[in-house]
N, C-alpha and C positions, 0 to 999 in steps of 0.2 A: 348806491343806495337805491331804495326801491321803495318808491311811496304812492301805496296805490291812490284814485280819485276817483270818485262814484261819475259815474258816467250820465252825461243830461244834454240833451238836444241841441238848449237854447243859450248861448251866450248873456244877454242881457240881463242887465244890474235890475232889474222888476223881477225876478227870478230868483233875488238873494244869494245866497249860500250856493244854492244850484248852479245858479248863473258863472258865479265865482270859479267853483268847480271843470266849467267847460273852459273857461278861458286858461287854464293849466296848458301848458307846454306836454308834449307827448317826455320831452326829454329837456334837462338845463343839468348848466353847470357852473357852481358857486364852490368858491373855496379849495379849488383843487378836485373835488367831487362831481363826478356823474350822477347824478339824480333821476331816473324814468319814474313818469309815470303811469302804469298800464291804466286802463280802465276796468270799473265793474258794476253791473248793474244795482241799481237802486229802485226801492218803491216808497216815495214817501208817503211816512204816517200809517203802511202796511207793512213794510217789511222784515219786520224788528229781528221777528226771529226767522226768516230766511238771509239775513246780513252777513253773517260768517260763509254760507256754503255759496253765496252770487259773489262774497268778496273770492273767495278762492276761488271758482270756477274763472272769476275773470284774470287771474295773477297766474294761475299755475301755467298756462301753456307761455306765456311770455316769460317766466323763472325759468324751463327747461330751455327753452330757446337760450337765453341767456347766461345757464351754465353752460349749453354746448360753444358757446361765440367767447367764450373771457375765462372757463375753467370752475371748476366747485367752486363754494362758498366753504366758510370756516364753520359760520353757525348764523341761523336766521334770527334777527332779535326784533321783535315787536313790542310797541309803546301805544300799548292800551290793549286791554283785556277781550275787550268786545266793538264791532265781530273781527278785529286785528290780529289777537293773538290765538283764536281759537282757529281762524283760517292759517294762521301761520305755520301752529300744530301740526296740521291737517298736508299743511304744504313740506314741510320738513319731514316726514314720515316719506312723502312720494321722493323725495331728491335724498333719504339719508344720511339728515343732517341735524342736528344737534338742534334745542333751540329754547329763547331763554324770553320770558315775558315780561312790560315792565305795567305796573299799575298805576294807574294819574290821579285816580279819584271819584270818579262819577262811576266809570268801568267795575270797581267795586262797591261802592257807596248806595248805587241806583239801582242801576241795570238787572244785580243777583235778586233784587226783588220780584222780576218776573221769572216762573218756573222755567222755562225752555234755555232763555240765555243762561239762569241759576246753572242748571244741569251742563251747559257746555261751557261756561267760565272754569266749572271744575273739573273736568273732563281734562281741560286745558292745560289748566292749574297741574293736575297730577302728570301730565304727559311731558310736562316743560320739564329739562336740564336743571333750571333756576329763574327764580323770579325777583323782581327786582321791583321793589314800591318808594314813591318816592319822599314817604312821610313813613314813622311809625304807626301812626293810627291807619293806615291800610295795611298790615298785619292782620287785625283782628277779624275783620270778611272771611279774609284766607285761612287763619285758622280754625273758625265758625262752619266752613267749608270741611274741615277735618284736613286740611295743606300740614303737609310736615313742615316742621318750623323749620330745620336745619335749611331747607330749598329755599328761604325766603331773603331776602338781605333789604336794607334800607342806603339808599343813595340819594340823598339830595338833590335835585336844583341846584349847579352851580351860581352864583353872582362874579361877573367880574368885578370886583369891588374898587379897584384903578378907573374904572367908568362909572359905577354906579355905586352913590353914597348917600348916608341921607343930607338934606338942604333944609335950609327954608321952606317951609311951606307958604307964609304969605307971596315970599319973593315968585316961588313956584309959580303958586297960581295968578301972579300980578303978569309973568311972562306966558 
């Protein structure tokens, strides 16, 4: 698996989210899985609509590295619209490879509200294999967009429901 992290200087928790980000491991492995994480540049609060082409500039040369070291991929699947799946697009076109979009919620809800991300969420949208949102009311973006319906499917959020069920709410919040 390959999940990029915006790249930032400074460690430290005064830095938030940023900070967060730098303390990322280049590479882990959980669950049987390898996880890397390349780096890629970021500008906060300016870079909105330069986010897709610094997320891919920073991914692609570690993806070909990477098919050369372990072999092709099947297909690139990205989980979130923006700038995720539009660099993903962008990425699977250079490697030849298939690739399918999933939508979260704000990716569509928010983001197509500005022109530049609007124009390359759909760009996206039309180049993906298949997309995949994780409610029915993200549908409606996509096909507001002019998205052929047929490309679009709705997958839930699993629960493991053997762990998670509902309780008590006093009890809840009494522990």
């Amino acid at each position: 698996m390959v999940a990029p992290v915006a790249w930032f200087p400074f460690k430290s928790k005064l830095f938030g989210r940023y900070g967060t980000f730098a303390q990322a491991p280049d590479k882990e492995h959980r669950h049987g899985i390898d996880i890397y994480h390349p780096r890629f540049l970021t500008i906060p609060k300016l870079g909105m609509n330069m986010a897709p082409t610094l997320m891919y500039r920073g991914v692609c040369a570690f993806m070909q590295k990477l098919v050369q070291e372990i072999g092709p991929f099947d297909v690139l699947d990205a989980h979130y619209f923006y700038p995720d799946g539009v660099a993903a697009v962008r990425l699977a076109k250079d490697l030849g490879l298939p690739v399918t979009v999933t939508a979260r919620g704000t990716d569509l809800s928010l983001i197509p509200n500005f022109p530049r991300p609007r124009r390359q969420i759909k760009a996206a949208a039309e180049a993906a294999e298949a997309i995949i949102t994780v409610c029915d009311a993200l549908q409606a973006p996509l096909l507001e967009l002019g998205i052929e319906p047929g490309k679009i499917t709705t997958m839930r959020n699993g629960v493991d429901l053997d762990i998670f069920s509902p309780r008590d709410r006093a009890l809840a919040r009494q522990k």
